[in-house]
SEDREN-228735 format. One line per 5 residues: number of its first residue (from 0); for each residue y, z, x of N, C-alpha, C. Coordinates in nm, 3 decimals, padded with zeros to 5 digits. Each point is the difference from the previous one (the first is absolute). Layout:
<zaros>
NUM = Y,Z,X,Y,Z,X,Y,Z,X ~ ...
</zaros>
This chain:
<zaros>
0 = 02.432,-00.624,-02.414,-00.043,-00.058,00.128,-00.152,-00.011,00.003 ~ -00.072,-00.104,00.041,-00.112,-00.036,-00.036,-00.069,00.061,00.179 ~ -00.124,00.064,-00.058,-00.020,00.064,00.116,-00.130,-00.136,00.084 ~ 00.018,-00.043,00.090,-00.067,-00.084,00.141,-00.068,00.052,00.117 ~ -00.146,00.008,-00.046,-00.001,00.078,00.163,-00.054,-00.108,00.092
5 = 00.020,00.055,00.104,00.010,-00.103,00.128,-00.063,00.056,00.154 ~ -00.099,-00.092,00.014,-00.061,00.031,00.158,00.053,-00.078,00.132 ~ 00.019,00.093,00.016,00.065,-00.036,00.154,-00.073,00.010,00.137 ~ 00.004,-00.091,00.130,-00.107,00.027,00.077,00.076,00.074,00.098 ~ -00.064,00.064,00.056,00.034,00.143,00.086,00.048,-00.056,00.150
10 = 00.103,-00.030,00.068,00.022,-00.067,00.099,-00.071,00.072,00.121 ~ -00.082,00.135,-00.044,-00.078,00.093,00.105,-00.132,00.001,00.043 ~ -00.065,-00.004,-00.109,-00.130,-00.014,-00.042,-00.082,-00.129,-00.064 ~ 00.100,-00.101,-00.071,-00.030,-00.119,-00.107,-00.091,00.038,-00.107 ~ 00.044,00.117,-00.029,-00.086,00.048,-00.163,00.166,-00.035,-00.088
15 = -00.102,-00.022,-00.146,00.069,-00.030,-00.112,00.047,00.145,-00.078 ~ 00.154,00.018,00.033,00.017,00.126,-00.092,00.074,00.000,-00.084 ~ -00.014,00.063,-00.145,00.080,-00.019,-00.092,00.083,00.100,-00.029 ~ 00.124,-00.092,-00.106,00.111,00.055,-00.025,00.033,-00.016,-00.124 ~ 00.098,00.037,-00.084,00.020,00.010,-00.148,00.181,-00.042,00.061
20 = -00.007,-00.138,-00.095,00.207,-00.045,00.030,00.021,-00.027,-00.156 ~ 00.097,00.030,-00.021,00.054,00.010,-00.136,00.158,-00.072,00.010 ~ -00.014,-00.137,-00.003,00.126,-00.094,00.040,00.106,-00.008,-00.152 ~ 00.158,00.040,00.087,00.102,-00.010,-00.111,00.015,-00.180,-00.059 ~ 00.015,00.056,-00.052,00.019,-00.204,-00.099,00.138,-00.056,00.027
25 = 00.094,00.104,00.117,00.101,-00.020,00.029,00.002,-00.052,00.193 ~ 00.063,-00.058,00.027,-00.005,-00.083,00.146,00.089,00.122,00.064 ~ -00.085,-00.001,00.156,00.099,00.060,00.094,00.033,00.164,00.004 ~ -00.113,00.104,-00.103,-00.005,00.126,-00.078,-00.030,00.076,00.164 ~ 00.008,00.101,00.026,-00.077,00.111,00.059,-00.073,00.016,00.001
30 = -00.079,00.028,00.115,-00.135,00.068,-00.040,-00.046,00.119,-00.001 ~ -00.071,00.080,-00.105,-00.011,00.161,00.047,-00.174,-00.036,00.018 ~ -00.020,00.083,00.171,-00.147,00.010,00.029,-00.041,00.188,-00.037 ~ -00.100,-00.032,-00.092,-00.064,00.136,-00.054,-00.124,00.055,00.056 ~ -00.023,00.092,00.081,-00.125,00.053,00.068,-00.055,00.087,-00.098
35 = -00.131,-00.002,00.012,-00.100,00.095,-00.116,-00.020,00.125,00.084 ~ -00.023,00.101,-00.068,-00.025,00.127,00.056,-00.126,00.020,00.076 ~ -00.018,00.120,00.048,-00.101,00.036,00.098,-00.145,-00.029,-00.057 ~ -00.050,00.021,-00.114,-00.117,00.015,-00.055,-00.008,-00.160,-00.108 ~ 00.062,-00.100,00.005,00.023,-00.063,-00.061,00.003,-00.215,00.034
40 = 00.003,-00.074,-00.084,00.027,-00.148,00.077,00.136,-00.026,-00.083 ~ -00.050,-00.134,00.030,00.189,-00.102,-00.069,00.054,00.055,-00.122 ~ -00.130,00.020,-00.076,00.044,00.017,-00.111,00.074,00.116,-00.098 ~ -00.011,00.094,00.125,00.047,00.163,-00.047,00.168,-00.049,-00.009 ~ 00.078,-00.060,00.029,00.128,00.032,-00.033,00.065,-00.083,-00.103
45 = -00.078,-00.105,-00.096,00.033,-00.077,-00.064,00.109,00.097,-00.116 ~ -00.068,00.071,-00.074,00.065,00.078,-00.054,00.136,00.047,00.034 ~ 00.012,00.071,00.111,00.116,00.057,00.039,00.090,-00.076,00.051 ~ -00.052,-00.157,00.071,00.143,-00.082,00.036,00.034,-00.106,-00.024 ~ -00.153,-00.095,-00.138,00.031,-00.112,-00.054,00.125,00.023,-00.082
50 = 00.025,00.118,-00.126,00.136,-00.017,-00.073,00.104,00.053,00.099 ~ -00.002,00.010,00.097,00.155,-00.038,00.074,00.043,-00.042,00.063 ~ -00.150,-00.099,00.063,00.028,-00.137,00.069,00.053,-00.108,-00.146 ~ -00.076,00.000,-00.116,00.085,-00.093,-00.093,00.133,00.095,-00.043 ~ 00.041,00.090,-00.006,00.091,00.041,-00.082,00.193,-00.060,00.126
55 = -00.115,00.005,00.152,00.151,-00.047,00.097,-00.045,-00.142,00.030 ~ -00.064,-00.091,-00.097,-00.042,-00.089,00.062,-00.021,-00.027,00.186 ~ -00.098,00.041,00.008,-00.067,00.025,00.121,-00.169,-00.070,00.018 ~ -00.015,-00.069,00.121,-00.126,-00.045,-00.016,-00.078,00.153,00.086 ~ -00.117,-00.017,-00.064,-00.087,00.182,00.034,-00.140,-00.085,00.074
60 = -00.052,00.045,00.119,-00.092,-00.043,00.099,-00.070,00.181,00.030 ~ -00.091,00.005,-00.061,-00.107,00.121,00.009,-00.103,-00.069,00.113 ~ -00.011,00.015,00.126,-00.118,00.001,00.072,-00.097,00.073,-00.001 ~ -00.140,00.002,00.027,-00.097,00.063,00.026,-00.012,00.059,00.132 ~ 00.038,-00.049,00.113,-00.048,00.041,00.127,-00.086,00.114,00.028
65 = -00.134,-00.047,-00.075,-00.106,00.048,00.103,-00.100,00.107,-00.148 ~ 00.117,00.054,-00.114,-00.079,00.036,-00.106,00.039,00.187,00.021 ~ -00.087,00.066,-00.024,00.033,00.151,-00.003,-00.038,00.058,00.166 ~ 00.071,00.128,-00.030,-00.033,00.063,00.150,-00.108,00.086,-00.023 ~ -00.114,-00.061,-00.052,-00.076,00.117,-00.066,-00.186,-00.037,00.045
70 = -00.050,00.088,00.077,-00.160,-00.055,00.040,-00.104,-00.084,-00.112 ~ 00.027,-00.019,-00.143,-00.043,-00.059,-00.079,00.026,-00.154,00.072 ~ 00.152,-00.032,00.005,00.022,-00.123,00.050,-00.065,-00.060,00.134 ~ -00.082,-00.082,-00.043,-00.130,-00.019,00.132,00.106,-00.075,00.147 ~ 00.088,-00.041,-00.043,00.108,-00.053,00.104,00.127,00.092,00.037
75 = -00.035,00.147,-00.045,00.117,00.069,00.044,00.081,00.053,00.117 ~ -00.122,-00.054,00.167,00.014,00.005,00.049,00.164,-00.124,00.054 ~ 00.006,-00.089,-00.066,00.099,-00.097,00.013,00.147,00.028,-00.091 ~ -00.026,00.103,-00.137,00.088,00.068,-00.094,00.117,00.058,00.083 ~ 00.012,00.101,-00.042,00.091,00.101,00.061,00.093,-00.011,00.081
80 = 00.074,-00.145,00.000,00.119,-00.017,00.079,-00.046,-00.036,00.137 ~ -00.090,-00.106,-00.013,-00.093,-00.032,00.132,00.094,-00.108,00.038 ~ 00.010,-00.038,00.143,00.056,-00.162,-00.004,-00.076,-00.108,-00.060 ~ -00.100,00.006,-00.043,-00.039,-00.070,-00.115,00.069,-00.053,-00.092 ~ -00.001,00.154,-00.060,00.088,00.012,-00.130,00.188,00.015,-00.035
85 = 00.027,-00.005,00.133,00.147,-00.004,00.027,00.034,-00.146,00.022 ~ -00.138,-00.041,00.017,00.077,-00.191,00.031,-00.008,-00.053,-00.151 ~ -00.081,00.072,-00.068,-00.099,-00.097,-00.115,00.178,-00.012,-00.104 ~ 00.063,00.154,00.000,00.114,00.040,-00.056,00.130,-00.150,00.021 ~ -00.015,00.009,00.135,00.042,-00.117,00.069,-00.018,-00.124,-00.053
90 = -00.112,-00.045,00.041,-00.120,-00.118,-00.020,00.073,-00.042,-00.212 ~ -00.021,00.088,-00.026,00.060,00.003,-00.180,00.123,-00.049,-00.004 ~ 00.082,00.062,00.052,00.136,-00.051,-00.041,00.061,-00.123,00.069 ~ -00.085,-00.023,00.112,00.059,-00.132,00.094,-00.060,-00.126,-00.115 ~ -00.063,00.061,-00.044,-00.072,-00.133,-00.106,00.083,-00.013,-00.104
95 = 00.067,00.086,-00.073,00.095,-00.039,-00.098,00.158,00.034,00.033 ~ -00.019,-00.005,00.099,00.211,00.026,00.080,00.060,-00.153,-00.094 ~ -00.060,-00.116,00.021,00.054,-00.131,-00.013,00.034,00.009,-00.173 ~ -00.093,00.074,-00.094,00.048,00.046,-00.123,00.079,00.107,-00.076 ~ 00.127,00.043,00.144,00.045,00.137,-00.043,00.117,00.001,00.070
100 = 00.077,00.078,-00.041,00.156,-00.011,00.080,-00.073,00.103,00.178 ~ -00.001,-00.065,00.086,-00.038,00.065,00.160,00.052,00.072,00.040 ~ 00.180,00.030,-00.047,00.090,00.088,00.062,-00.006,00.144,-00.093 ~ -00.106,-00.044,-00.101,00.010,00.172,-00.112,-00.131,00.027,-00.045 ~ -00.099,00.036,00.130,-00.116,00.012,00.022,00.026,00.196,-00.053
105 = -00.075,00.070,-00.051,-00.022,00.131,-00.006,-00.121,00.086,00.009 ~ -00.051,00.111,-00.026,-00.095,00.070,00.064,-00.009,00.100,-00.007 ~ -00.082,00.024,-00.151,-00.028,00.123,-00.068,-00.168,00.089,-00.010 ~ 00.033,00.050,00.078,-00.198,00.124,-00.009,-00.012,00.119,-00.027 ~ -00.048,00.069,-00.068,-00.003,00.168,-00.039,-00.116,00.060,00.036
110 = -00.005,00.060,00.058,-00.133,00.150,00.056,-00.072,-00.155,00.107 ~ -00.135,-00.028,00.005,-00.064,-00.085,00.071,00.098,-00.120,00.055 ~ 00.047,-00.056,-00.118,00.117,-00.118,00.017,00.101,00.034,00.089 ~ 00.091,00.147,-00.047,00.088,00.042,00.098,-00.036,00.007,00.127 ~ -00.107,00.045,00.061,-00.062,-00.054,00.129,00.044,-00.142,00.027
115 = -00.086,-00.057,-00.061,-00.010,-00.121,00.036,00.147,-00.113,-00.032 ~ 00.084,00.083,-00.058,00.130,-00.033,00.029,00.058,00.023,00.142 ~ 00.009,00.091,00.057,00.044,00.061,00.121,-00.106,-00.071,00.085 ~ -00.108,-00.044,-00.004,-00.069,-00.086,00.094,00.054,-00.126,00.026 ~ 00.026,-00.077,-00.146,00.076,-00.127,00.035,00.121,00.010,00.063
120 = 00.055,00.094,-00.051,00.171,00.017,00.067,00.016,00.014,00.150 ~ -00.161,00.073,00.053,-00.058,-00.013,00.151,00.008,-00.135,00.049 ~ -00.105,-00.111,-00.102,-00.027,-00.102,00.053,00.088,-00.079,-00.012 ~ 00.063,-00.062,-00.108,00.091,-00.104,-00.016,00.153,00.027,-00.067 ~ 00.044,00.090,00.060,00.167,00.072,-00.120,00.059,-00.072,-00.025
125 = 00.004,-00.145,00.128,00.090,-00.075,-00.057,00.000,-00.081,-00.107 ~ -00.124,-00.026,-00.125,-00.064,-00.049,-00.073,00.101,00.021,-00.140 ~ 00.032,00.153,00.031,00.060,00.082,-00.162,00.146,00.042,00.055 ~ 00.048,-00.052,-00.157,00.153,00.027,-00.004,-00.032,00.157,-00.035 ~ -00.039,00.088,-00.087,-00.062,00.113,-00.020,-00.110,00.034,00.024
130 = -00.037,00.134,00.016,-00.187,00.070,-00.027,00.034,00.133,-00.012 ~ -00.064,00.004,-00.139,-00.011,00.114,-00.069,-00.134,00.072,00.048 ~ 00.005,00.117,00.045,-00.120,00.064,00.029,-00.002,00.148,-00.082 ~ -00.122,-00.002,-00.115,-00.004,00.136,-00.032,-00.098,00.076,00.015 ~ -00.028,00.142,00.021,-00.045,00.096,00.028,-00.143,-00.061,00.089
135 = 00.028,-00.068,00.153,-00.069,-00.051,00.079,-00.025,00.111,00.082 ~ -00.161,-00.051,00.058,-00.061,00.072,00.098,00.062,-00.042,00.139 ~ 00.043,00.065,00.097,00.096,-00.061,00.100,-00.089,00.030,00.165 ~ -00.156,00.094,-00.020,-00.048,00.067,00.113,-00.141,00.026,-00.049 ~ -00.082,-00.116,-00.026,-00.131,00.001,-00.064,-00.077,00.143,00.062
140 = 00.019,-00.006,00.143,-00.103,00.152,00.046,00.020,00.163,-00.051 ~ 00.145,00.003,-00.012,00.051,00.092,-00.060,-00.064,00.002,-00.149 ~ 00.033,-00.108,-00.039,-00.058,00.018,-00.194,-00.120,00.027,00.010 ~ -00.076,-00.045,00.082,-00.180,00.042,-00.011,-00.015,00.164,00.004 ~ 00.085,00.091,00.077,00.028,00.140,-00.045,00.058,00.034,-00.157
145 = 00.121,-00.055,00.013,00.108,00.029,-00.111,-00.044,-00.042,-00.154 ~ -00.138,-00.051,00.021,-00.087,-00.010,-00.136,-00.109,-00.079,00.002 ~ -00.094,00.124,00.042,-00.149,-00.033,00.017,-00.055,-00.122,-00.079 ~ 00.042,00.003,-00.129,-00.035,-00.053,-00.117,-00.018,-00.216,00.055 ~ 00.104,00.013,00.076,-00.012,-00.175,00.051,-00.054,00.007,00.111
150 = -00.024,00.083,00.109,-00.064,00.032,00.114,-00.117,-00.100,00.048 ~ -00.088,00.044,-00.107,-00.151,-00.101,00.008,00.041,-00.171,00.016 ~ 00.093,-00.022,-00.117,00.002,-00.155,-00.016,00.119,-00.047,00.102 ~ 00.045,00.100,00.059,00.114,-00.064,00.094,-00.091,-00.023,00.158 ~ -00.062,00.111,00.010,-00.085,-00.041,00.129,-00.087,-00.123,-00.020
155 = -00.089,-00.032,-00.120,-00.059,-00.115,-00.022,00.087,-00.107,00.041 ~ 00.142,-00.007,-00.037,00.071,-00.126,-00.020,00.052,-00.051,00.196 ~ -00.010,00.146,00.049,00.057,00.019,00.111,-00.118,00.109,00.115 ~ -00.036,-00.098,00.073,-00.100,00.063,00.065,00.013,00.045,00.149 ~ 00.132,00.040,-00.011,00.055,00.105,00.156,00.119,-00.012,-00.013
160 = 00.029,00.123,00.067,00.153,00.037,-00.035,00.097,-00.097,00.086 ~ -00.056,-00.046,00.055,00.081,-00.102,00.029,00.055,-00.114,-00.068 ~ -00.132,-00.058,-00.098,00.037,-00.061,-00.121,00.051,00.075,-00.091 ~ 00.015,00.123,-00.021,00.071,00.061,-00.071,00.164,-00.023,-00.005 ~ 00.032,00.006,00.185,00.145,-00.033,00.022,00.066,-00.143,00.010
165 = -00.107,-00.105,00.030,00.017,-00.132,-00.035,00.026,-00.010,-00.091 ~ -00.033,00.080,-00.174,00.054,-00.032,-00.091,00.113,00.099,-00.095 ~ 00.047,00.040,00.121,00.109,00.165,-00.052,00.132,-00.064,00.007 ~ 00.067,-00.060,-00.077,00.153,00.014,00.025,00.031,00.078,00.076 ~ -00.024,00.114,00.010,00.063,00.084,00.123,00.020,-00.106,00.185
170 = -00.129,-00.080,-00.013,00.014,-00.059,00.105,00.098,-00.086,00.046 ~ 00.087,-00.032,-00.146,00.060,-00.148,00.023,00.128,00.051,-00.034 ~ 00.047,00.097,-00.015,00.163,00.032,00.020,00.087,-00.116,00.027 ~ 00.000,-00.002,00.152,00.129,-00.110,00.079,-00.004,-00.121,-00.143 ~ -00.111,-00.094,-00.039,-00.001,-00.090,-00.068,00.034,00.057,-00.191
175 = -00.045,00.056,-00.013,00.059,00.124,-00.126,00.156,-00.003,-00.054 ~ 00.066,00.033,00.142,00.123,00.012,-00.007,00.080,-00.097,00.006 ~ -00.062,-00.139,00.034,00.055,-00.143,00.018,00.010,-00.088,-00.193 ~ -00.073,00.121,-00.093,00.008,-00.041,-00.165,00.089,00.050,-00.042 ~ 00.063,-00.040,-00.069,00.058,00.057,-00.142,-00.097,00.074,-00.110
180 = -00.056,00.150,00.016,-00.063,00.054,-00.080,00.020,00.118,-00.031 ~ -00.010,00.071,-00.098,-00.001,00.113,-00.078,-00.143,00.088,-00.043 ~ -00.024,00.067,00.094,-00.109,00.101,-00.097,00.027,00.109,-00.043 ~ -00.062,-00.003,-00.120,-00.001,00.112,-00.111,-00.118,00.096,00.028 ~ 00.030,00.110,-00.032,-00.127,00.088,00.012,00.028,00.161,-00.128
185 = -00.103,-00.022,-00.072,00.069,00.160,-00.106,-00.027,00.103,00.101 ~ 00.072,00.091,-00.019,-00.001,00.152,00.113,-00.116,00.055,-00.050 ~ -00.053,-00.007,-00.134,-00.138,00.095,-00.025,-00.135,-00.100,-00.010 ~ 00.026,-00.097,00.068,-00.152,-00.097,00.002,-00.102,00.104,00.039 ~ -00.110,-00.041,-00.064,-00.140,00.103,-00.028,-00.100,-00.129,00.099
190 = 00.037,-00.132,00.048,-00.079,-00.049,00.036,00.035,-00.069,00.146 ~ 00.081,-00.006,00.036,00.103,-00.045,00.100,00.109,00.102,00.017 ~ 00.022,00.081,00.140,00.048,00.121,-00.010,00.182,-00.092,00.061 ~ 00.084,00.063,-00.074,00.139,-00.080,00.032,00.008,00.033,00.130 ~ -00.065,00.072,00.110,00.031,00.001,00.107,-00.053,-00.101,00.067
195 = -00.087,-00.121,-00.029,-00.005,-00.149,00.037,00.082,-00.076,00.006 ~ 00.118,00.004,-00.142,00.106,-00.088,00.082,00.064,00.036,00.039 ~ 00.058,00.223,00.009,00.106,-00.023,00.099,-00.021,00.003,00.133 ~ -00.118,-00.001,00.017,-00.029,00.011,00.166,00.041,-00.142,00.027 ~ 00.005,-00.088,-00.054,00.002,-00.172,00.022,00.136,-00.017,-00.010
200 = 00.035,00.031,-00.068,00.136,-00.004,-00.059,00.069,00.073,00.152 ~ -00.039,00.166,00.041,00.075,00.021,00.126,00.010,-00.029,00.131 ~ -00.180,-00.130,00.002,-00.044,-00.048,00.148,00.118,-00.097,-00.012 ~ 00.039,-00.104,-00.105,00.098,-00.094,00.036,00.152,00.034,00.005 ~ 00.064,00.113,-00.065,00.093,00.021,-00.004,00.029,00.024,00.140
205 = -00.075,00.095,00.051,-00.021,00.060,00.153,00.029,-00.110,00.090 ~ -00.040,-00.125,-00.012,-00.026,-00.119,00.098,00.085,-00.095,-00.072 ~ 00.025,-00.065,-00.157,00.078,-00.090,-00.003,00.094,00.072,-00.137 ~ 00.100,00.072,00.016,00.117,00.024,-00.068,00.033,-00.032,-00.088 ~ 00.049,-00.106,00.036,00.071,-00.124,-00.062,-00.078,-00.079,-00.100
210 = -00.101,-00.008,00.005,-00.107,-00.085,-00.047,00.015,-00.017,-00.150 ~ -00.058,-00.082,-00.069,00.027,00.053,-00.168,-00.113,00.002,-00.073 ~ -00.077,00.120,00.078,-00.088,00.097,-00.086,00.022,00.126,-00.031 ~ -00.027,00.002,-00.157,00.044,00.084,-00.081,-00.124,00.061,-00.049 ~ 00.045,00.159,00.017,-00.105,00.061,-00.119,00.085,00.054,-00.120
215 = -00.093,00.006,-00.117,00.040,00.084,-00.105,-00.059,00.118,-00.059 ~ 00.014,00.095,00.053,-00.128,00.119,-00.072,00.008,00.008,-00.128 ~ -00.080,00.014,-00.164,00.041,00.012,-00.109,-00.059,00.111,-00.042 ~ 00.060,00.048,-00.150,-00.121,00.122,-00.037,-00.066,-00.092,-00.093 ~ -00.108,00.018,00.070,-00.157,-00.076,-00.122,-00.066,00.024,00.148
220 = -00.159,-00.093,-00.015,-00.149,00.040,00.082,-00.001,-00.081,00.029 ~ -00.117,-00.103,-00.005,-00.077,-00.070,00.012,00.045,-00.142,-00.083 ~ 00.086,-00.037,00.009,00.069,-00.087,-00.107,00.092,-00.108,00.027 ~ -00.006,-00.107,-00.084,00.110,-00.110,00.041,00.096,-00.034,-00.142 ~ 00.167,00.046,00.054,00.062,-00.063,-00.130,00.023,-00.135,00.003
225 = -00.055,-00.084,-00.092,00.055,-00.111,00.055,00.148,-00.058,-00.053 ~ 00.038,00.059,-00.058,00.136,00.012,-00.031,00.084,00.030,00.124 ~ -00.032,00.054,00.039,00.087,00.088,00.134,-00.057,-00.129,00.143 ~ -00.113,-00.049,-00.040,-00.034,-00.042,00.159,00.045,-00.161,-00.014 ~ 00.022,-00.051,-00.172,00.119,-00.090,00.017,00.086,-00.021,00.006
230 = 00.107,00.074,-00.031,00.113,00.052,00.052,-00.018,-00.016,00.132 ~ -00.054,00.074,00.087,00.021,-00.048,00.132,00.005,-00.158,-00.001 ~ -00.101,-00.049,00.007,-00.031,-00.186,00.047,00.134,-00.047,-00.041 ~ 00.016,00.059,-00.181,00.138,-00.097,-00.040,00.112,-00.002,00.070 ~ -00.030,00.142,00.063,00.148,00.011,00.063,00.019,-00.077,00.107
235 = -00.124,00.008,00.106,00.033,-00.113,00.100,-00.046,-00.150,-00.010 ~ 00.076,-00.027,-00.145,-00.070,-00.132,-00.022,00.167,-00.035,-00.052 ~ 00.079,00.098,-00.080,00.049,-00.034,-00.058,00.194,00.067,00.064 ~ -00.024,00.098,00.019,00.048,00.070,00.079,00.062,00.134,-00.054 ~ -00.006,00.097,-00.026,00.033,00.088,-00.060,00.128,00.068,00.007
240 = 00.065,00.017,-00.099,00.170,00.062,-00.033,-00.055,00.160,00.072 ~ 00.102,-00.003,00.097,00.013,00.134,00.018,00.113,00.072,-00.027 ~ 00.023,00.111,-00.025,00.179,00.079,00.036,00.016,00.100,00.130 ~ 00.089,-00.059,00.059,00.015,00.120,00.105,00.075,00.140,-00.089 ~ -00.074,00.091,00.117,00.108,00.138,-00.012,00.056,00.059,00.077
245 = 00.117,00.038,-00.029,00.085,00.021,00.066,00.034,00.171,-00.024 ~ 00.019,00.053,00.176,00.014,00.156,-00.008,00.123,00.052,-00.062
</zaros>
């Protein structure tokens, strides 16, 4: 798959932001959208989800929205899951929907990304047939305790706790629970404490039941299988054999 990158204008702001699309040579494919991690741009996930966007023939759309969450980034104030950067996510894929099957849209992010998975699933759920969310920050004010270490560059990105909760999944539950998503979180993460997603995981259960968000706790840290986090997508793409059991 021949990699294309592509600027798109921001229906918020009218800045030019770019994206990395990697189109199947096949008509009418899926699309998997790939978010880059916390400290990172487009280009951090090429590795981990170009061979299995070609291996399921899948077209792969890596956005930038907005670049790292990190005070180096002179625009990070717009980073970090800003509505900025939640439209730009947007703004990306409305531009190549017309080159991709529309009904098998997906939505994969790990550590920074996993955030910003659970942000979109806030803003637009109805967008994704799946969203994979792994070991996401779900309560930005909380993490500024729970590891000093991002503290500095999270207040840079976010300059009152109020913008803190404007960009917390925690805020957006009711809309959360309106996706089809799955987060993963390892029980011994050293950087994201697993009690981020089950607090998220128990605000919606609490309020929407029924809903079909799923967590998975695993043993590993800080980590994404991506073996395991396609399996999910495939499954609700494709539909997965189950067996009942019987007492």
């Amino acid at each position: 798959m021949k990699q294309t990158e592509i600027l798109v204008k921001s229906t918020l702001d009218g800045t030019m932001q770019p994206s990395l699309f990697y189109k199947s040579p096949n008509a009418n494919r899926p699309l998997l959208v790939g978010l880059h991690t916390w400290s990172y741009d487009r280009f951090n996930q090429i590795e981990n989800m170009l061979p299995y966007a070609e291996k399921y023939d899948f077209n792969l759309l890596l956005p930038e929205f907005r670049g790292p969450n990190l005070m180096s980034n002179p625009i990070c104030t717009q980073a970090c899951g800003s509505r900025l950067a939640r439209q730009d996510v947007k703004d990306a894929i409305d531009a190549v929907i017309d080159e991709v099957d529309k009904d098998n849209i997906f939505l994969l992010g790990l550590s920074g990304g996993g955030h910003m998975a659970l942000m979109m699933a806030g803003f637009i759920p109805e967008y994704f047939k799946a969203i994979g969310s792994y070991v996401p920050i779900t309560d930005l004010e909380k993490w500024t305790v729970q590891n000093p270490d991002y503290a500095d560059n999270l207040r840079a990105c976010c300059v009152s706790v109020e913008e803190m909760a404007d960009r917390s999944p925690m805020s957006y539950i009711d809309n959360i629970a309106k996706a089809n998503i799955k987060v993963f979180h390892g029980k011994y993460d050293p950087v994201v404490p697993v009690c981020q997603s089950l607090e998220l995981f128990d605000a919606i259960m609490k309020k929407h039941p029924t809903s079909r968000v799923f967590l998975d706790i695993f043993d590993g840290g800080h980590e994404i299988d991506m073996e395991q986090a396609m399996y999910w997508l495939l499954s609700q793409y494709n539909g997965a054999k189950k067996t009942k059991v019987t007492g």
